[in-house]
LUMTIFI-551937 format. One record per residue (C-alpha): x negated, y negated, z; residue number from 0. Coordinates in pm, whole numbers, always signed. Example, Ala and Ser with C-alpha at 12.3 -4.5 7.8 and 13.67 -1.06 7.14 Angstrom:
<<-1230, +450, +780>, 0>;
<<-1367, +106, +714>, 1>;
% end
This chain:
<<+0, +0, +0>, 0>;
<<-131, -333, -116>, 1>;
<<-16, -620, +105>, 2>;
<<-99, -1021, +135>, 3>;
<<+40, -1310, +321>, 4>;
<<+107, -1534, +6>, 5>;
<<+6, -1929, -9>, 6>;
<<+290, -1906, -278>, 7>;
<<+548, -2100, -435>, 8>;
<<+838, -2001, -681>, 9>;
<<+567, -1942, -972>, 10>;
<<+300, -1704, -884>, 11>;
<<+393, -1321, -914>, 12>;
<<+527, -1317, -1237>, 13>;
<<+169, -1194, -1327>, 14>;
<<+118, -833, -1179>, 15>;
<<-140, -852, -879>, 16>;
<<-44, -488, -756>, 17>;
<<+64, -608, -457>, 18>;
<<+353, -403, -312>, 19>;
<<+458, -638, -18>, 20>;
<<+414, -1021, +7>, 21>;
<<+525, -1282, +273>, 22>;
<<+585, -1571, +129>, 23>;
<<+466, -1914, +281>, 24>;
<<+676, -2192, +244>, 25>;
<<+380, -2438, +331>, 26>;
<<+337, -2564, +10>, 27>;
<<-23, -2723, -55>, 28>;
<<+114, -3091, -140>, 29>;
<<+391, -3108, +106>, 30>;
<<+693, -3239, +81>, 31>;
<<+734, -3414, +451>, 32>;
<<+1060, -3273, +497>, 33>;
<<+1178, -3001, +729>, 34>;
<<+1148, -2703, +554>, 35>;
<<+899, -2748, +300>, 36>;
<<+985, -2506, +34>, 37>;
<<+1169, -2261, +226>, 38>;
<<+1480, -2260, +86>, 39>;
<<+1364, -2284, -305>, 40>;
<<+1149, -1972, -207>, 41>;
<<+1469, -1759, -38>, 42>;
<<+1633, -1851, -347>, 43>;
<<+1373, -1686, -582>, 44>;
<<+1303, -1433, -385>, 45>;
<<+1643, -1293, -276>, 46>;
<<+1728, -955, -419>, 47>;
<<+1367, -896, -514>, 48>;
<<+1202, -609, -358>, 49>;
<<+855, -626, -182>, 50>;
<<+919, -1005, -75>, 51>;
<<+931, -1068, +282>, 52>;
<<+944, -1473, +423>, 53>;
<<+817, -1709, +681>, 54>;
<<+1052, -1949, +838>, 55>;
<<+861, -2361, +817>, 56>;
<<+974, -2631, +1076>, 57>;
<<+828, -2990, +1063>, 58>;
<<+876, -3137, +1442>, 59>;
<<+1004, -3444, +1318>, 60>;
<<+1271, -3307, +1118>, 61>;
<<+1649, -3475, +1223>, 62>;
<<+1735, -3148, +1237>, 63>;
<<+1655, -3029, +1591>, 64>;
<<+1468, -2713, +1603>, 65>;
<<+1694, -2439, +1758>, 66>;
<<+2006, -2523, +1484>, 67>;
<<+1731, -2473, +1168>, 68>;
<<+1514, -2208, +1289>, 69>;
<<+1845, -2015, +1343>, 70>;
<<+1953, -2078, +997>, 71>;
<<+1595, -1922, +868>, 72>;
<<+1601, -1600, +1091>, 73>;
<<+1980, -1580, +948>, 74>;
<<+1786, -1569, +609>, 75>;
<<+1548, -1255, +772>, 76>;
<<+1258, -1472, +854>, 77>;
<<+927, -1292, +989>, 78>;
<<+783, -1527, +1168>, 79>;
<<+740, -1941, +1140>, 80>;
<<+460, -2178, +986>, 81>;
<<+312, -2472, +1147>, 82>;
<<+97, -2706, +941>, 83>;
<<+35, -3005, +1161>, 84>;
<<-206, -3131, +916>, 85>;
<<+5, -3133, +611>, 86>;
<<+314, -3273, +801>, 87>;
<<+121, -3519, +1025>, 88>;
<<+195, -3422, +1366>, 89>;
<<-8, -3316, +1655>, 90>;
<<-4, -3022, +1833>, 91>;
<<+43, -3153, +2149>, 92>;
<<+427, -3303, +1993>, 93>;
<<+570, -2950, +1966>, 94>;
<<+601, -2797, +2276>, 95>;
<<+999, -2752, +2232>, 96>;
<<+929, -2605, +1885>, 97>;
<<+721, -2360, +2076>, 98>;
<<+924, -2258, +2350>, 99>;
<<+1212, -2241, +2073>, 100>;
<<+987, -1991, +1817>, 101>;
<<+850, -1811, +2128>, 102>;
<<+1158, -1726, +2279>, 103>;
<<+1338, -1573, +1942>, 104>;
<<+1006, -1378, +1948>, 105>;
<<+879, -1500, +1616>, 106>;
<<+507, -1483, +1532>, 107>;
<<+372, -1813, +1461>, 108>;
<<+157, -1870, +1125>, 109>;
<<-100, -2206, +1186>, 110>;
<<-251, -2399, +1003>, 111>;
<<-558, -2550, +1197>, 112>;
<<-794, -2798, +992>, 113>;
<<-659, -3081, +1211>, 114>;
<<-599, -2923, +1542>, 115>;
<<-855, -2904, +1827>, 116>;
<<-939, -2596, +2013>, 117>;
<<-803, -2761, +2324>, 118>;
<<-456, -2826, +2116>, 119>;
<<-425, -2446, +2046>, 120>;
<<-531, -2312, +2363>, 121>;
<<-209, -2546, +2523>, 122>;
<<-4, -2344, +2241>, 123>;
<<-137, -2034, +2374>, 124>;
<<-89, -2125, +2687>, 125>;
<<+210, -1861, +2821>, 126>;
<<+289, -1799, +2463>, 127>;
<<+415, -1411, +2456>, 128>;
<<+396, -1358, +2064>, 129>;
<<+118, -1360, +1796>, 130>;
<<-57, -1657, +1676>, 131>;
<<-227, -1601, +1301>, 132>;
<<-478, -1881, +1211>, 133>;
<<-416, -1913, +859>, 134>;
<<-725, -2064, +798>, 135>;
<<-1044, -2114, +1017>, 136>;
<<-1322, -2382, +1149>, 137>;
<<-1613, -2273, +1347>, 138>;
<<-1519, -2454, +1673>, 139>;
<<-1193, -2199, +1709>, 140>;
<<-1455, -1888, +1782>, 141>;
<<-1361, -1891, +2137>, 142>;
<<-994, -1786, +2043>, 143>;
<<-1101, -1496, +1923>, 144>;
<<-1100, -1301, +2221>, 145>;
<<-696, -1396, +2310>, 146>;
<<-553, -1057, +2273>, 147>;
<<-253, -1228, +2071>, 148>;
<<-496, -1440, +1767>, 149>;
<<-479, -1269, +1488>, 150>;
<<-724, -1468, +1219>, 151>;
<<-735, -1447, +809>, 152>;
<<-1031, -1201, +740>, 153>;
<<-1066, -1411, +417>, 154>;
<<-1275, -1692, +617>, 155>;
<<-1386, -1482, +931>, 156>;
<<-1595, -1186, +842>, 157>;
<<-1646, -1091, +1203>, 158>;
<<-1352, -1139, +1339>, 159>;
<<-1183, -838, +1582>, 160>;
<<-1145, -528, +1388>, 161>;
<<-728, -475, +1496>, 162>;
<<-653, -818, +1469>, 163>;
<<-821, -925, +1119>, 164>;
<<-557, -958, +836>, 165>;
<<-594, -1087, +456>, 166>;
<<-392, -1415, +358>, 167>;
<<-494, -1533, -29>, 168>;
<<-396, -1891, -157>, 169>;
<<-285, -1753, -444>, 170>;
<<-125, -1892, -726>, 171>;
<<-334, -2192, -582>, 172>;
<<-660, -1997, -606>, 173>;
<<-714, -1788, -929>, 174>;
<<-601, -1434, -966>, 175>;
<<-920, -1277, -937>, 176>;
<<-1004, -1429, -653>, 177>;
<<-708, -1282, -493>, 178>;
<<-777, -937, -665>, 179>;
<<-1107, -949, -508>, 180>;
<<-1007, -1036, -136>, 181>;
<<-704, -757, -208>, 182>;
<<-1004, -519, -232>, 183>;
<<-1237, -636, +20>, 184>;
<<-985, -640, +283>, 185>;
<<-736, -372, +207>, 186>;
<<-891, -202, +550>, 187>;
<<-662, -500, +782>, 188>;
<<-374, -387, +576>, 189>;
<<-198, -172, +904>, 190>;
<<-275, -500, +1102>, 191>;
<<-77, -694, +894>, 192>;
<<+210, -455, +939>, 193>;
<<+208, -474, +1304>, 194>;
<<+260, -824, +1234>, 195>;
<<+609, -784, +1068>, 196>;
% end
């Protein structure tokens, strides 16, 4: 079985990567500042297509408040619920209530860290009782990775812990063979991604 966490919009996947089960991130690389990002454009496409699993998005300062959209996502089968603080320009230390909220409908949370501190996501962690999964990585985060519930992409830490490694591409953003070739490298972390969903 052949699975990635997918930096992917509604284009992508039309070309065959062999990939048998993706979850699709609605964190689109030029966001769009609102809520959701691309969520709903992605359960569109994806609905009624086999192999496609989603994450849920949230964007603190949404009008929406938290508990009333995140509840319309997991009504959609959400697996768990992107933060990207840098591309929605909020801090980490401004989403406690999204937090609590995510942590107590037991909902893995996806992060994106390039402009969170290590101090920010160790308050995050701080009584949190499901998984965190830095999506991508900076040096300064090493002490994280002995939290028994960080799970880190494999694509930027080579040495990360062996049951808690998994592979998330940026494909369509990144080319296809670069994808193909991170498929193969890490197809071992492929049973810790499924522990994740």
């Amino acid at each position: 079985m052949i699975l990635d966490i997918q930096h992917v919009g509604i284009r992508g996947y039309e070309r065959e990567l062999g990939i048998d089960l993706a979850i699709l991130n609605p964190s689109y690389r030029y966001s769009c500042q609102c809520c959701v990002d691309g969520f709903y454009q992605q359960y569109l496409w994806s609905r009624g297509r086999k192999g496609f699993k989603q994450l849920g998005i949230y964007n603190p300062k949404c009008r929406i408040p938290v508990d009333i959209e995140i509840e319309r996502q997991i009504a959609k089968g959400i697996v768990g619920v992107v933060l990207n603080p840098g591309n929605h320009h909020y801090s980490l230390n401004d989403v406690g209530r999204v937090i609590e909220f995510i942590n107590r409908k037991r909902l893995n949370i996806y992060l994106y860290t390039k402009t969170s501190t290590l101090q920010e996501i160790e308050k995050v962690l701080d009584g949190l009782d499901v998984n965190l999964v830095l999506l991508d990585w900076k040096e300064e985060l090493r002490p994280l990775l002995k939290e028994s519930n960080v799970y880190v992409n494999g694509k930027y830490v080579e040495d990360g812990p062996k049951n808690r490694t998994i592979i998330a591409t940026f494909y369509p953003y990144e080319s296809e063979e670069i994808a193909k070739e991170m498929l193969r490298k890490l197809s071992w972390t492929f049973n810790n991604f499924l522990s994740l969903i």
